[in-house]
C-alpha positions in Angstrom: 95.1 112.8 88.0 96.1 109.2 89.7 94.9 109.0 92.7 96.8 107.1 94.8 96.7 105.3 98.7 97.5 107.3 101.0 96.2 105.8 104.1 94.3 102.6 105.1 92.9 101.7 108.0 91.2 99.0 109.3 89.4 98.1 112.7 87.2 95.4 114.4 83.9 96.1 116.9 83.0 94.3 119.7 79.4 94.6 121.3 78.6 96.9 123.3 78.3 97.3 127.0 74.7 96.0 128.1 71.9 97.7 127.1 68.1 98.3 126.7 67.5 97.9 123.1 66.2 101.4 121.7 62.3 101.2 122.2 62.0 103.6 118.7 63.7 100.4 116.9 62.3 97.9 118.5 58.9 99.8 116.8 60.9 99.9 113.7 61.4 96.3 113.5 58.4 94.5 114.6 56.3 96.4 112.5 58.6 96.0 109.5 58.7 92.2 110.6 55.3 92.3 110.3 54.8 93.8 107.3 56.4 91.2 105.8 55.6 88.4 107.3 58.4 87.0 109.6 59.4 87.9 112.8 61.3 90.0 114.7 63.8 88.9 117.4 64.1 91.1 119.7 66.5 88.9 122.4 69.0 88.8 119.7 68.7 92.8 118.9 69.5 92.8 122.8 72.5 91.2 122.3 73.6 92.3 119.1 76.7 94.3 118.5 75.0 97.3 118.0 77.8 99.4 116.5 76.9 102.1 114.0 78.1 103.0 110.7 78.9 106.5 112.7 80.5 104.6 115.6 82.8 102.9 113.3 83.7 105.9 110.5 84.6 108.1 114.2 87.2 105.2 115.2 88.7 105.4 111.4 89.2 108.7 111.6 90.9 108.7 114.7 93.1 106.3 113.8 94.1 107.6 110.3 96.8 110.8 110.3 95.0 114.1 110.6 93.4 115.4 107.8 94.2 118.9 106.8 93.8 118.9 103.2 90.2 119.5 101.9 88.9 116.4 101.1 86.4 116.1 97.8 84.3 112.7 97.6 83.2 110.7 100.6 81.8 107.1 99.9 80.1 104.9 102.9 80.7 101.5 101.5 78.7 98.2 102.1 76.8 95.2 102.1 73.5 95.4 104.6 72.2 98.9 105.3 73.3 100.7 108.6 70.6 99.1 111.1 69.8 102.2 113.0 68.1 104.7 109.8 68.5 107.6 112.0 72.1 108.5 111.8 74.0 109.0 108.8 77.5 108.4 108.7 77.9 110.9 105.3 76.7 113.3 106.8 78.9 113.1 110.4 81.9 112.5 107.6 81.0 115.6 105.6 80.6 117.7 109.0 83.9 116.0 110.5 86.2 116.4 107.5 88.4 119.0 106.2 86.4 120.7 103.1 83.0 120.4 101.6 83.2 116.8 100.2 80.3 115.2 97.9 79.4 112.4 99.9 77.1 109.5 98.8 77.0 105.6 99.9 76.9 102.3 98.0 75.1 99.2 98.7 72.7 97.1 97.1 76.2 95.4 95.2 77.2 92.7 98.5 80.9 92.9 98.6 81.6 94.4 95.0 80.7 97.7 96.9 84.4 99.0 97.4 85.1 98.4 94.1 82.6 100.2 93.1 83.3 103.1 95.3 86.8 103.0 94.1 86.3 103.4 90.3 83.7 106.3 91.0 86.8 107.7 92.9 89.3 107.1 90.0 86.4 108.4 87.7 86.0 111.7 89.8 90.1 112.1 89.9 89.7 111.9 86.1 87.5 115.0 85.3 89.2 116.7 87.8 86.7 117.1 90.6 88.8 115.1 93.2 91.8 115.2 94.4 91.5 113.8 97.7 88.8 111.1 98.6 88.0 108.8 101.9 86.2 105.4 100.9 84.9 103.6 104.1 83.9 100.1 104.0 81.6 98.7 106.7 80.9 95.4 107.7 77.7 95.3 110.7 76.1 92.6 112.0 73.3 93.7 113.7 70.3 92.8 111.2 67.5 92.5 112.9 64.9 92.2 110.5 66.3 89.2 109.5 65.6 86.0 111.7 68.2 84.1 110.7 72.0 84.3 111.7 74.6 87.0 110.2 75.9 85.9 107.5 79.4 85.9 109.2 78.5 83.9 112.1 76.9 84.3 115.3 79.9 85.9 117.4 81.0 87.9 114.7 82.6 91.3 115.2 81.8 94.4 113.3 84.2 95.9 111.2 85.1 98.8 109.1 88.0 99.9 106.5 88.9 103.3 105.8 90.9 103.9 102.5 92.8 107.5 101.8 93.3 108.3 98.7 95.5 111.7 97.2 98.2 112.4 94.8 100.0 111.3 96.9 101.1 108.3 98.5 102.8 104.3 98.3 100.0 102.3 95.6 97.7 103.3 93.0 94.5 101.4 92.6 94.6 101.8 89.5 93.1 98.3 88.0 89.7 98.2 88.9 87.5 95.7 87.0 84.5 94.2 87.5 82.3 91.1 85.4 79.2 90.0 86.2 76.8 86.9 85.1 80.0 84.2 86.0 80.2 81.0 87.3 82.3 80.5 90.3 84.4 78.5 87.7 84.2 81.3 85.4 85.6 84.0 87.5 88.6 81.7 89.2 89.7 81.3 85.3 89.3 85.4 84.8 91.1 85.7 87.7 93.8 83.6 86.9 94.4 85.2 83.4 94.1 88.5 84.7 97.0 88.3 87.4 100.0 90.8 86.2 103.5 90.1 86.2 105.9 90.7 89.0 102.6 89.7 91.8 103.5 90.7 95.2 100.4 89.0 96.9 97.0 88.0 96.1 93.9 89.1 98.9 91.1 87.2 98.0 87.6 88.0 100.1 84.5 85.6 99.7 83.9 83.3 97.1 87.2 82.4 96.1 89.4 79.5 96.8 92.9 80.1 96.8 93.1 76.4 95.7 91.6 77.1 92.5 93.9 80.6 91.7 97.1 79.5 90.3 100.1 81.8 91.1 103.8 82.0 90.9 106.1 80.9 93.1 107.0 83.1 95.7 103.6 85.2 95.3 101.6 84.9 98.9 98.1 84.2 98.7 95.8 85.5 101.5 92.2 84.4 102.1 90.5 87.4 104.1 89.1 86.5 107.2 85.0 85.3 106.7 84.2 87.5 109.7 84.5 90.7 107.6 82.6 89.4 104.1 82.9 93.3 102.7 86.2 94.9 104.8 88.4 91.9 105.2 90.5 92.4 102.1 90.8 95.9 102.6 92.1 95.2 106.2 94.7 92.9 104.7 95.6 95.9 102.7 95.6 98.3 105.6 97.3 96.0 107.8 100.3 94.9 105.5 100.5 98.4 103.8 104.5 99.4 104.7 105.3 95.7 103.6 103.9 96.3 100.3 105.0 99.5 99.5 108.7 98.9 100.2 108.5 95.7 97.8 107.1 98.0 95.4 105.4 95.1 93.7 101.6 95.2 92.2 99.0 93.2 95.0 95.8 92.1 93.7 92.3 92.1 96.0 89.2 90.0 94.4 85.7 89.0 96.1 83.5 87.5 94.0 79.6 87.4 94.9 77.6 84.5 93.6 73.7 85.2 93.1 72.3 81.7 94.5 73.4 78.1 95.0 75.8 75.8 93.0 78.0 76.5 90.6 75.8 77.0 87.8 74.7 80.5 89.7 76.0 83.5 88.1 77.8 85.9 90.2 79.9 89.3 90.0 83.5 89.1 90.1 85.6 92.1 91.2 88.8 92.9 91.1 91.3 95.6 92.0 95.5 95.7 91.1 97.0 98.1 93.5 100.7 99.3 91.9 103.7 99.9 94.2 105.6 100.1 91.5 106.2 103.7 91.2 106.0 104.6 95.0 105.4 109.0 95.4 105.7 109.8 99.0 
């Protein structure tokens, strides 16, 4: 079985209404800070957004169609860890959705976590133990361990992506690869060869300059916003999805993520070609 997209979703989190940070936390962190020898800002946890990996998959779901078929595999998505370890967005997706899902997460891989989570998907579809899966990809800024500034900026929203996938429905994500141990160089050239015909669009996330991808004429080339490193292609998915089914055309999403400085620094590059070209609804 293909499985196909039949949803997407994508949303962005502001901060929260003012609030005591939680003292249990603020424990958390200072004594993790100290464990390891840096400090823990507590001013900024204040004023952080604040938003949950659970406060963001309860907005997706809201916002996709209701689900009423059972739904098999749930993956949770990401680049940082969820910064409050007591909740567990798996676990309210597995109580709040239709079924008894298997529901794991993926991080540890930066942004080549969707990708990931995808091919386990297709993977699954192919023995036959899925035939509807919900892959949520989280972006959270709140990392208070970490004394420097979110990798996304300062004033930075949250945001979160929430892909459907069934027998049915306008693309199949079909094309996912992924390389590792390339230079930026490296990967723009992959990229480049690996484009198929007949290119509706190309999403690129971090990492890659659409100055250095060479398309045809007429194919539109999207850089994702840098204030969602790990959603922001998917939300140019979600957002432009009725567009790209009715031209029925492949689009191509791509983040690569260097390991270090310079462009001698290896890095992962992953890729995913989404066919419209033979649209079930």
């Amino acid at each position: 079985m293909t499985l196909r997209l039949s949803g997407a979703v994508h949303r962005a989190f502001t901060g929260r209404p003012p609030a005591p940070a939680d003292p249990f936390l603020v424990r958390i962190y200072s004594d993790m800070a100290e464990l390891y020898g840096t400090a823990f800002d507590q001013e900024r946890f204040e004023h952080a957004n604040r938003n949950t990996f659970t406060d963001m998959a309860r907005v997706l779901l809201d916002a996709l169609p209701p689900l009423t078929d059972p739904v098999d595999l749930v993956v949770v998505a990401s680049a940082v860890p969820d910064f409050d370890p007591r909740q567990s967005a798996v676990s309210y997706l597995t109580d709040a959705l239709p079924g008894t899902p298997v529901a794991f997460t993926l991080s540890d891989q930066g942004d080549a976590a969707p990708y990931t989570a995808l091919r386990l998907a297709g993977q699954y579809a192919t023995e036959g133990r899925t035939k509807q899966a919900l892959i949520t990809v989280v972006d959270q800024t709140t990392v208070p361990a970490n004394p420097g500034p979110p990798r996304q900026g300062t004033d930075a929203r949250d945001g979160a992506a929430a892909l459907l996938l069934s027998a049915e429905g306008p693309g199949a994500p079909a094309g996912v690869r992924q390389y590792g141990g390339l230079t930026p160089e490296d990967a723009h050239a992959l990229l480049r060869e690996a484009l198929p015909g007949g290119l509706s669009a190309l999403l690129l996330g971090g990492g890659l300059d659409p100055e250095r991808v060479t398309v045809p004429s007429g194919v539109a080339v999207e850089p994702a916003s840098a204030e969602f490193p790990c959603s922001g292609v998917w939300g140019l998915l979600a957002d432009r999805l009725p567009h790209f089914a009715g031209q029925r055309r492949p689009v191509v999403l791509a983040d690569f993520v260097p390991q270090g400085t310079g462009e001698a620094k290896a890095g992962e590059l992953s890729f995913c070609v989404v066919d419209f070209g033979s649209t079930r609804a």
